[in-house]
VOPATOR-440901 format. One record per residue (C-alpha): x, y, z; chain; residue number from 0. Coordinates in nm, 2 decimals. Each point is the difference from the previous one (the first is absolute). Layout:
SITE/x/y/z/ch/i
SITE/X/Y/Z/A/NUM
...
This chain:
SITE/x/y/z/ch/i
SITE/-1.89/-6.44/-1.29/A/0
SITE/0.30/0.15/-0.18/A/1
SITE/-0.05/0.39/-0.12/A/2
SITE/-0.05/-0.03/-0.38/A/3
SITE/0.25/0.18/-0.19/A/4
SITE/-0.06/0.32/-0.21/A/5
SITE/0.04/-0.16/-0.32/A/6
SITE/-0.22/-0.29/0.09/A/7
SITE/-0.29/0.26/0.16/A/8
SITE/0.05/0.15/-0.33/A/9
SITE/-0.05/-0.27/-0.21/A/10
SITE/-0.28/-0.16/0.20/A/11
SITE/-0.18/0.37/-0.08/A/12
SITE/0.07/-0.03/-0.36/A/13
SITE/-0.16/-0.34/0.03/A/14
SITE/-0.26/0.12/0.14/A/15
SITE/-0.11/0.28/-0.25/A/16
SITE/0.05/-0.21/-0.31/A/17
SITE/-0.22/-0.27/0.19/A/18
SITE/-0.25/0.30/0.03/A/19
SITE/0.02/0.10/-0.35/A/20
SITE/-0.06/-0.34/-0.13/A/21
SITE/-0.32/-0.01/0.21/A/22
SITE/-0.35/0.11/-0.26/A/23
SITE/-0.02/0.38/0.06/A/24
SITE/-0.35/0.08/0.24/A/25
SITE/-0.29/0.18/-0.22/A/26
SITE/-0.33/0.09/0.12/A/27
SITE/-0.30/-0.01/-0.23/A/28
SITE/0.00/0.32/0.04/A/29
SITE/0.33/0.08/-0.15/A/30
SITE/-0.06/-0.18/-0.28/A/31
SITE/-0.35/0.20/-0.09/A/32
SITE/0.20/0.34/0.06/A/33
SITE/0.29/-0.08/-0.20/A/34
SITE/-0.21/-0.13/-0.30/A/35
SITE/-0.27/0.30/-0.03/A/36
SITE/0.27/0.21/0.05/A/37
SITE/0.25/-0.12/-0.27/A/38
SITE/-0.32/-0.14/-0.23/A/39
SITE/-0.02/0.43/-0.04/A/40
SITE/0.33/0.03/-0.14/A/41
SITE/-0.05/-0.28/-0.18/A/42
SITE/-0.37/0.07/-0.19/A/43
SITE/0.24/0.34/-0.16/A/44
SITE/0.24/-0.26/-0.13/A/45
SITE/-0.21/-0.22/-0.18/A/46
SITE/-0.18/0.36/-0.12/A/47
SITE/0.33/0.07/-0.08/A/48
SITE/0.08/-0.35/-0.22/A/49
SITE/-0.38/0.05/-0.16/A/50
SITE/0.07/0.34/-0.12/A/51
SITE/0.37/-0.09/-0.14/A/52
SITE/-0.18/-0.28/-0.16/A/53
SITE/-0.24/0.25/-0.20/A/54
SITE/0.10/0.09/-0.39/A/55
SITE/0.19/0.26/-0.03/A/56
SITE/0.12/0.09/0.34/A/57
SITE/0.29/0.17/0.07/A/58
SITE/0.10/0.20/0.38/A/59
SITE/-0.07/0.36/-0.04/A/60
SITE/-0.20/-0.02/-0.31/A/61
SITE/-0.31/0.10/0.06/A/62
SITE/-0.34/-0.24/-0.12/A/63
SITE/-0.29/0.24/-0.06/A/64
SITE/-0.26/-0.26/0.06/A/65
SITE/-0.31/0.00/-0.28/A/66
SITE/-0.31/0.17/0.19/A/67
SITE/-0.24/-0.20/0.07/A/68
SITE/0.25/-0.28/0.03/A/69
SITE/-0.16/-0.24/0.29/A/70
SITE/0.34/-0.28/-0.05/A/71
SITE/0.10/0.07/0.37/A/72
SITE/-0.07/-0.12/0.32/A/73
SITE/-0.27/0.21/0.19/A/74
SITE/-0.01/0.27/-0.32/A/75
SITE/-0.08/0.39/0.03/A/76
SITE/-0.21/0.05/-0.31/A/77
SITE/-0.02/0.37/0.10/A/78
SITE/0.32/0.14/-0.05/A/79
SITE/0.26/0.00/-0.31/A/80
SITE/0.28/-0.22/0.15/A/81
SITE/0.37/0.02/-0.06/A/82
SITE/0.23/-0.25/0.18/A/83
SITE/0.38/-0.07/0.04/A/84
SITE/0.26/-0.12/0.18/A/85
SITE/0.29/0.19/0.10/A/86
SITE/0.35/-0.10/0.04/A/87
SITE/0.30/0.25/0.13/A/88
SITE/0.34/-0.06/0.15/A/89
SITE/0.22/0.23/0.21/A/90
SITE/0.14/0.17/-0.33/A/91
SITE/-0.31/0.00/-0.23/A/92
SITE/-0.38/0.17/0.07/A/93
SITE/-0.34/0.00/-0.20/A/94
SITE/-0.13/0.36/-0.12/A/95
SITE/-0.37/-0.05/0.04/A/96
SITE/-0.18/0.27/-0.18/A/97
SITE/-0.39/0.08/0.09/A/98
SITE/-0.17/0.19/-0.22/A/99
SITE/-0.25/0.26/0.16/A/100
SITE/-0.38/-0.09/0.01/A/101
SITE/-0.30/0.19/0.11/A/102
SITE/-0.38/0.00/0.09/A/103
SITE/0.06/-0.47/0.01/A/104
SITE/0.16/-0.21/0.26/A/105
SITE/0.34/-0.13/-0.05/A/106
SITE/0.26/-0.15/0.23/A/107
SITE/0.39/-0.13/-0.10/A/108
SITE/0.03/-0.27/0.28/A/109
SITE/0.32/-0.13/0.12/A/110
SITE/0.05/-0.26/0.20/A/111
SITE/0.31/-0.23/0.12/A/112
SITE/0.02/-0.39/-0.01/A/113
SITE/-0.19/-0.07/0.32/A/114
SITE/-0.33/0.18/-0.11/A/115
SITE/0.08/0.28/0.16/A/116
SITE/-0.10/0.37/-0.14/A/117
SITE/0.31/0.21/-0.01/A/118
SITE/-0.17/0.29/-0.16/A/119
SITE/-0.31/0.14/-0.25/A/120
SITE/0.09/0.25/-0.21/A/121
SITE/-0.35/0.24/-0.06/A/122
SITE/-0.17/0.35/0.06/A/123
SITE/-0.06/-0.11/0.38/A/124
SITE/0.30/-0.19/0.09/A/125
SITE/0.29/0.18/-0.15/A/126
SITE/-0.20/0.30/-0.03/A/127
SITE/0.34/0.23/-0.05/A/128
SITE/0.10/-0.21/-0.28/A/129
SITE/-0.30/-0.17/-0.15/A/130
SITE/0.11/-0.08/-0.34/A/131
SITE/0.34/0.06/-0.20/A/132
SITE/0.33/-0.26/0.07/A/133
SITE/0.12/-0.21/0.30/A/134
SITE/0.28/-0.16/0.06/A/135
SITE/-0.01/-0.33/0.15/A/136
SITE/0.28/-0.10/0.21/A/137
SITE/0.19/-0.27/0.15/A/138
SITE/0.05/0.03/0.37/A/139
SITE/0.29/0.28/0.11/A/140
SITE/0.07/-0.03/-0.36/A/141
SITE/0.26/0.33/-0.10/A/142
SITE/-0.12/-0.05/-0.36/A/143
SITE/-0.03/0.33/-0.19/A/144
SITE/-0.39/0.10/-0.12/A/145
SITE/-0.11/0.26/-0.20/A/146
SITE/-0.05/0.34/0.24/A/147
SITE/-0.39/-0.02/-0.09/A/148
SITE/-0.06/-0.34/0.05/A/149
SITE/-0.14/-0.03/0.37/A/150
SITE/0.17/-0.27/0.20/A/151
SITE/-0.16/-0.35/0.15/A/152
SITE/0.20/-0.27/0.16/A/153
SITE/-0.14/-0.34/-0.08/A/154
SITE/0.03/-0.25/0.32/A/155
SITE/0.25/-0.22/-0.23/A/156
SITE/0.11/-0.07/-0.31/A/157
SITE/-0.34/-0.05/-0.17/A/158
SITE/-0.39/0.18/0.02/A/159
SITE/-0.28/-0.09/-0.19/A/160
SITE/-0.23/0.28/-0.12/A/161
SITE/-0.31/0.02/-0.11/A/162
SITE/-0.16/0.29/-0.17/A/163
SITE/-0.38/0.09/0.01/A/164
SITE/-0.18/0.28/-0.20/A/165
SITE/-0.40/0.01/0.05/A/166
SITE/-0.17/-0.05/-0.34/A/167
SITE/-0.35/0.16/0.09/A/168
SITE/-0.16/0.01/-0.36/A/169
SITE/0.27/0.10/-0.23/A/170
SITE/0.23/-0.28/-0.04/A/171
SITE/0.18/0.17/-0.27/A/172
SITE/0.15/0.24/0.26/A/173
SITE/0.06/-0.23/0.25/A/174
SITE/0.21/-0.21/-0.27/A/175
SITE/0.21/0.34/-0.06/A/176
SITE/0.10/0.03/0.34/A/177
SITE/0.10/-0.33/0.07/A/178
SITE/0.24/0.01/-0.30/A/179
SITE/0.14/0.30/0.14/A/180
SITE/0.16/-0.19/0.30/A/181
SITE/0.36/-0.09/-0.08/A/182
SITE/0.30/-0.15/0.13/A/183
SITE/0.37/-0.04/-0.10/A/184
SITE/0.26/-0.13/0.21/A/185
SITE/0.32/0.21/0.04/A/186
SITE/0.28/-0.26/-0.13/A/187
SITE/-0.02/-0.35/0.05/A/188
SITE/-0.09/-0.14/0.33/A/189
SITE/0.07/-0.36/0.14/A/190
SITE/-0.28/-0.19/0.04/A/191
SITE/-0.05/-0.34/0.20/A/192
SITE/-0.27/-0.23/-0.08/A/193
SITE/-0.23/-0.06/0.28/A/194
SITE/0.03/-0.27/0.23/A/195
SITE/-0.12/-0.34/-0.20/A/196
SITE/-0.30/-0.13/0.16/A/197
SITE/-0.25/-0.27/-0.12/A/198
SITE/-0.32/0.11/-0.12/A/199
SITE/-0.32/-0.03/0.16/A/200
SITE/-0.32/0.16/-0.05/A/201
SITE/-0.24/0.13/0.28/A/202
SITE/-0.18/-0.31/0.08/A/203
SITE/0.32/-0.19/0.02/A/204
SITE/0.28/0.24/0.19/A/205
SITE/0.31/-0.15/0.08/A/206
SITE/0.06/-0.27/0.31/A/207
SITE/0.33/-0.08/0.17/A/208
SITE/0.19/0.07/-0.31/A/209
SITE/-0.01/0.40/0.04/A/210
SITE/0.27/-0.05/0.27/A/211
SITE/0.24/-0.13/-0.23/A/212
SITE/0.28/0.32/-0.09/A/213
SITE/-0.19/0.20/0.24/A/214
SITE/0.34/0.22/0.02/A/215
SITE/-0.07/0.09/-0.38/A/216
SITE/-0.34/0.08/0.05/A/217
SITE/0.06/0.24/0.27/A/218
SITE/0.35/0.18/-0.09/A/219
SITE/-0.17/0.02/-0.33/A/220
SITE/-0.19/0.33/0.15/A/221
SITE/-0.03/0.25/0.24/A/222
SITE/-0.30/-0.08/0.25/A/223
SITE/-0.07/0.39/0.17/A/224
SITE/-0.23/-0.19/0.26/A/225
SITE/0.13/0.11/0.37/A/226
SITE/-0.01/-0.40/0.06/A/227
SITE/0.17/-0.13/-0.32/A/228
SITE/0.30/-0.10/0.28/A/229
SITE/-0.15/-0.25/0.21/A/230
SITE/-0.23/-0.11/-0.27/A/231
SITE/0.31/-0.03/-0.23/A/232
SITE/0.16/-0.20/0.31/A/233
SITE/-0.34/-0.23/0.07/A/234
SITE/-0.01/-0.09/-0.38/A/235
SITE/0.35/-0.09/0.02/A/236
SITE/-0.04/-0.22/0.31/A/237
SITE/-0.30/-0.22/-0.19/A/238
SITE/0.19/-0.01/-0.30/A/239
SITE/0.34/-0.14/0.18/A/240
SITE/-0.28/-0.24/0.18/A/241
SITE/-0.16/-0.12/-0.34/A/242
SITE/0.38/-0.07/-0.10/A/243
SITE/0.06/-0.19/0.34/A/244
SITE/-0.17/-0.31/-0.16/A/245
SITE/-0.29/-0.22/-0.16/A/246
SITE/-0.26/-0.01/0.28/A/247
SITE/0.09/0.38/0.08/A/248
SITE/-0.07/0.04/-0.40/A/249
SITE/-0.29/-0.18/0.00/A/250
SITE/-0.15/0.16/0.35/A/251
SITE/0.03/0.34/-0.15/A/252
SITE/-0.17/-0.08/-0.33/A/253
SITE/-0.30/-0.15/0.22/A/254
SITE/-0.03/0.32/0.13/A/255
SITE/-0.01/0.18/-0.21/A/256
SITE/-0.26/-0.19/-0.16/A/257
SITE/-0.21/0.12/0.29/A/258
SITE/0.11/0.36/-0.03/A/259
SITE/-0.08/0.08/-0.36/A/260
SITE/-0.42/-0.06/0.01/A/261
SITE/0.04/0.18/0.29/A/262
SITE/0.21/0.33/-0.11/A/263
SITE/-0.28/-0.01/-0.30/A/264
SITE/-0.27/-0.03/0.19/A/265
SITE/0.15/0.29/0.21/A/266
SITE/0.05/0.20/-0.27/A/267
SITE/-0.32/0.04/-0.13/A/268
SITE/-0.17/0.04/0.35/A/269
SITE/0.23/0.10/0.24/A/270
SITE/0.24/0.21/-0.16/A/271
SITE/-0.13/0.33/0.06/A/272
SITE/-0.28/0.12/0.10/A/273
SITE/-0.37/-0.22/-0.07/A/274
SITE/-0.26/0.22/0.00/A/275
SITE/-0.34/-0.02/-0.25/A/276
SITE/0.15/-0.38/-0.10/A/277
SITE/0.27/0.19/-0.16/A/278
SITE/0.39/-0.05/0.19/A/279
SITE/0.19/0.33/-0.07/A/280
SITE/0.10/0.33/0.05/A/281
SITE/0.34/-0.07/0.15/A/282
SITE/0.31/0.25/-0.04/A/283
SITE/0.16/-0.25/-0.27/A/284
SITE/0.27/0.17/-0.25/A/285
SITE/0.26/0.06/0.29/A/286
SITE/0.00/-0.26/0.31/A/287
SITE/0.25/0.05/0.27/A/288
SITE/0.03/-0.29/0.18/A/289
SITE/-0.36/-0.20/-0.09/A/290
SITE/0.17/-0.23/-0.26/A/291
SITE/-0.30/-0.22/0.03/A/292
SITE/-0.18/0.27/-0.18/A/293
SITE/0.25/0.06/-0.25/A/294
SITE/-0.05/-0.37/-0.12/A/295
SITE/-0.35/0.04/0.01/A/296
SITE/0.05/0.31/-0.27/A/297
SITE/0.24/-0.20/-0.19/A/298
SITE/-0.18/-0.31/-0.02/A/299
SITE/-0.33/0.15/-0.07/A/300
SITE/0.03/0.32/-0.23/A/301
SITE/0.35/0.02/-0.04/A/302
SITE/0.14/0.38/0.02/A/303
SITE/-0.25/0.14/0.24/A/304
SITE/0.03/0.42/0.02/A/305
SITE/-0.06/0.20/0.28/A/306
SITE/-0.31/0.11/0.15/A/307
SITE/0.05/0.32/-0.09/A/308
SITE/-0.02/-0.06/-0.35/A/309
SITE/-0.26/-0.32/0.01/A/310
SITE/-0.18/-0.23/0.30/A/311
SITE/-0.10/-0.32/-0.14/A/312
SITE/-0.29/-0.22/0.12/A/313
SITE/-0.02/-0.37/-0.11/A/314
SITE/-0.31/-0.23/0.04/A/315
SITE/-0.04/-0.37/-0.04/A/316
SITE/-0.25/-0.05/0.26/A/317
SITE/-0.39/0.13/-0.05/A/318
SITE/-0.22/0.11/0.24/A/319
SITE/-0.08/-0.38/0.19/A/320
SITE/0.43/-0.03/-0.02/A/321
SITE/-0.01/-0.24/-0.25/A/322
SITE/0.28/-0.02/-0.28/A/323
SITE/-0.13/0.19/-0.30/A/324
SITE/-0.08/-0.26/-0.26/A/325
SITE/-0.05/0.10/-0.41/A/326
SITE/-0.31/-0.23/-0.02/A/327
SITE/-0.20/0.28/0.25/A/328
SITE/-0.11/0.35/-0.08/A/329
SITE/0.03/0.31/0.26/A/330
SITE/-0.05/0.36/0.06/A/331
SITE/0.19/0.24/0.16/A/332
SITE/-0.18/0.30/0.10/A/333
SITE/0.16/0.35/0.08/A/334
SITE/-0.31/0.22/0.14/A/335
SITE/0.06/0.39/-0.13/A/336
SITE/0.18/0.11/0.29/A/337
SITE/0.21/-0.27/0.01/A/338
SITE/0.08/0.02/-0.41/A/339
SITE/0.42/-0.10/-0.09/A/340
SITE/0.06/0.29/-0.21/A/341
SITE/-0.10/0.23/0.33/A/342
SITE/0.34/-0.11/0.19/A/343
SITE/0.28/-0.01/-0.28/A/344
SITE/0.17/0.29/-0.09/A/345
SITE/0.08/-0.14/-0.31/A/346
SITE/-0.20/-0.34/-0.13/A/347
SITE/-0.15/-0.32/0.14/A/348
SITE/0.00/-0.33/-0.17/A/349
SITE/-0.14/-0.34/0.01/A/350
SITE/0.17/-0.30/-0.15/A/351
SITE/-0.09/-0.41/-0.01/A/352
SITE/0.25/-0.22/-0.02/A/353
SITE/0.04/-0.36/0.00/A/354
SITE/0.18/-0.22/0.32/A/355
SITE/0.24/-0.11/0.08/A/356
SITE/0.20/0.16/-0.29/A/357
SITE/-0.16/0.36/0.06/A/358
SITE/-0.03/0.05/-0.41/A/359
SITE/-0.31/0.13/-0.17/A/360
SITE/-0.22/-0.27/-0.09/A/361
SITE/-0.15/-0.02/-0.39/A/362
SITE/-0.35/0.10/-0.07/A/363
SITE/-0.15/0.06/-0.36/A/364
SITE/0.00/0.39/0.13/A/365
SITE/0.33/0.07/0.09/A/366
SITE/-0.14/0.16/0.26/A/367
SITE/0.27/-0.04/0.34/A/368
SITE/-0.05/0.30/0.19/A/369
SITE/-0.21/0.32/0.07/A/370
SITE/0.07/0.34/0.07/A/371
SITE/-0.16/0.32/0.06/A/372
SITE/0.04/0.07/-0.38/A/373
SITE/-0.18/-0.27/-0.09/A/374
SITE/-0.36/0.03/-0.11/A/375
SITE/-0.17/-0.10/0.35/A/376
SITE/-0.36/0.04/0.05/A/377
SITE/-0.10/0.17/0.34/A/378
SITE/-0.37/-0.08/0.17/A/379
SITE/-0.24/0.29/0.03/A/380
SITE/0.10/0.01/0.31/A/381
SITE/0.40/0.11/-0.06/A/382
SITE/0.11/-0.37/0.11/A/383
SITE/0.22/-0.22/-0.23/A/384
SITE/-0.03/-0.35/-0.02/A/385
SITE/0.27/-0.23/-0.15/A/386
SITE/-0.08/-0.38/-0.09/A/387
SITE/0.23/-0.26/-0.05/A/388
SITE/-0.14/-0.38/-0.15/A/389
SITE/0.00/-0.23/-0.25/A/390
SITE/-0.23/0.23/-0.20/A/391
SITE/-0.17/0.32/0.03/A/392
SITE/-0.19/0.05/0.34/A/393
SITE/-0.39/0.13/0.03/A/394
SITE/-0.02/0.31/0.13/A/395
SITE/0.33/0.10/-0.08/A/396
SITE/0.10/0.19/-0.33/A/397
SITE/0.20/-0.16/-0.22/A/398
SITE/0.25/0.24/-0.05/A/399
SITE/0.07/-0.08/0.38/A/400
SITE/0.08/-0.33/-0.08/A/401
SITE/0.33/-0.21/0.06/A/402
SITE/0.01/-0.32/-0.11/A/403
SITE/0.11/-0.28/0.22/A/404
SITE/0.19/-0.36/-0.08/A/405
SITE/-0.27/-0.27/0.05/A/406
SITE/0.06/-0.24/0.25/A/407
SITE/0.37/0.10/0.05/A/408
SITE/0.07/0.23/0.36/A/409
SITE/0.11/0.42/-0.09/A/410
SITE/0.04/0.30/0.21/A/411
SITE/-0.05/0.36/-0.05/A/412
SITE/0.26/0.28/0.07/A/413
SITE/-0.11/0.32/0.05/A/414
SITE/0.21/0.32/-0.01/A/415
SITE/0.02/0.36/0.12/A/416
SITE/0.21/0.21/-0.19/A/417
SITE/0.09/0.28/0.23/A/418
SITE/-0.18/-0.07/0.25/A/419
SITE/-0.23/0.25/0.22/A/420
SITE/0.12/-0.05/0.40/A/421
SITE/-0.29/-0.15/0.08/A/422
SITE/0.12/-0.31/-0.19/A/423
SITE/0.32/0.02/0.14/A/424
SITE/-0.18/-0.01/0.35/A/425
SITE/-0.19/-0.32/-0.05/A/426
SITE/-0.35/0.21/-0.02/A/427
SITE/-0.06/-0.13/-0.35/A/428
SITE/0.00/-0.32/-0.13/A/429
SITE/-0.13/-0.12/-0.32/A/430
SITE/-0.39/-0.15/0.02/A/431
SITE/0.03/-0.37/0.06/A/432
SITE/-0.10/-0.27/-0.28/A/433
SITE/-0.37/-0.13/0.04/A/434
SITE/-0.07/-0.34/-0.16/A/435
SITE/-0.35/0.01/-0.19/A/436
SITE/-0.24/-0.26/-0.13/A/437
């Protein structure tokens, strides 16, 4: 056999490799339900991100003092005086954020970056040098100029959303004052990029094959902090190139994640965190490192989680026999006195009902969505508490302690801790499970 030339080896290579690359690209079931919970986080901020754009009035780094009280938002805190924006910066222009100083009532400035993540909470405990007065929110390794009393924070990228909490307790007249008193001006102009466009889906539909379509403008679009954004960057990359490889890939990847989507919910609300008392949580949410899994989780169910240093939530939708709560029956939860919410929070516990799979407050004739321990609750002789939730009012139970439940329709509780005692933070303490009654 004649010794093939160099120029003919070489070409038979190059044959070779394009032959290769014309071949469907190999991906396991498994990459394809990494790489879709892990972009699906990035991508449940964008549509936040289109939805809030969307809203009257809005405008980056104007601030929207929400009305108190107002319950138009997914998974609401009735509790708290809210304040929300979105901040844009570039290289050349920061955001003056000023914080006006509040005593003797809780009160966070949260900031977080386009993945979910918490980059900082500005209050008495967390910036306890600087709790109140300006900031100065910058663009990464930006050399901009600030004022020499503004304290500096660098956002993760070019964008942060914040959202502002001030406890109302019983004087909602104060608590108005002081959310007023948060403000925000922009020094100059910056340029600002429209997020990534996306079609919209809701919570019982998310997206199928179609998020990895311009997965390169999804993920350049923000910094991801997580230690693993690389090779999840990479594995998203690979499925998306595979989707594009054809039809039948198409169509394979769609089918599964058909399969993954009931079960990343059904995760979610079970095996997210931990499931103790019929309630799933407790988990460090707010900041992540590499367990994107539970990142979406936060994003896809109460969008803007904190940290557990500032609040531990507990969600139910399962009573007592692990069936799905249903509106139609009545239940009781039952804290005995030594087990009472307001004995491990620093600050407030609070109760709230709302509707699935949208996670909105459902309608009753008593506009009545949450409870708190300012509310007017009824203790037993013995120092217990007892909370119902039904169609109506439940014997036994004082009205007053009352939520009203969405008849025949599915709901779940959540249940915060505002600065929570360690014990919650150590899994000793879990909310009292729901009880179905006759």
């Amino acid at each position: 056999m004649k010794q093939m030339t160099f120029a003919a080896l070489a070409f038979t290579y190059v044959v070779a490799a394009a032959n290769a690359l014309a071949q469907p690209l190999r991906i396991s079931d498994g990459d394809v339900t990494d790489a879709y919970i892990y972009l699906l986080g990035r991508v449940l901020v964008i549509r936040q991100e289109h939805m809030d754009r969307g809203a009257p009035g809005f405008a980056y780094n104007t601030i929207k003092y929400n009305p108190i009280g107002s319950a138009d938002w997914v998974n609401p805190n009735l509790d708290t005086a809210y304040l929300e924006a979105w901040f844009a910066v570039d290289s050349d222009t920061p955001i003056i954020f000023e914080v006006p100083e509040i005593k003797g009532r809780y009160y966070t400035a949260q900031i977080l970056d386009e993945w979910g993540e918490v980059i900082a909470n500005i209050n008495d405990r967390i910036f306890p040098s600087k709790p109140f007065g300006k900031f100065a929110l910058v663009y990464p390794n930006s050399t901009a100029k600030i004022p020499t009393d503004a304290a500096r924070i660098e956002l993760h990228s070019s964008k942060a959303k914040l959202l502002g909490r001030v406890e109302i307790k019983d004087d909602k007249d104060e608590a108005l004052k002081l959310q007023q008193a948060f403000k925000a001006n922009a020094l100059g102009t910056p340029t600002i990029k429209a997020p990534p466009a996306i079609p919209m889906f809701d919570n019982r539909n998310l997206m199928g094959v179609e998020i990895f379509d311009d997965v390169d403008d999804k993920l350049t679009s923000a910094l991801d902090v997580a230690p693993n954004a690389a090779p999840m960057q990479q594995k998203v990359r690979a499925v998306a190139a595979y989707v594009a490889s054809g039809q039948q890939a198409r169509a394979a990847v769609d089918a599964q994640i058909r399969k993954i989507v009931p079960e990343f919910i059904e995760y979610t609300f079970t095996k997210s965190a931990p499931y103790r008392n019929h309630w799933v949580g407790g988990s460090a949410v707010g900041n992540y490192g590499a367990d994107y899994r539970l990142r979406t989780v936060a994003n896809y169910a109460g969008i803007w989680a904190n940290t557990i240093d500032e609040v531990i939530y507990f969600v139910a939708t399962r009573d007592t026999n692990e069936q799905t709560l249903n509106g139609s029956n009545s239940y009781v939860i039952h804290f005995p006195a030594d087990r009472l919410p307001e004995s491990v929070s620093e600050a407030f516990w609070s109760v709230i009902l709302v509707g699935v799979p949208d996670y909105r407050v459902v309608p009753n004739p008593l506009n009545r969505f949450h409870l708190n321990n300012f509310s007017p609750l009824a203790k037993g002789a013995d120092g217990s508490l007892k909370i119902a939730v039904g169609p109506k009012p439940v014997a036994g139970v004082a009205e007053s302690n009352w939520l009203p439940s969405p008849e025949s329709k599915p709901f779940s509780l959540t249940f915060r801790t505002y600065v929570p005692k360690d014990l919650v933070k150590r899994g000793e303490w879990t909310p009292s499970p729901m009880t179905k009654v006759d």
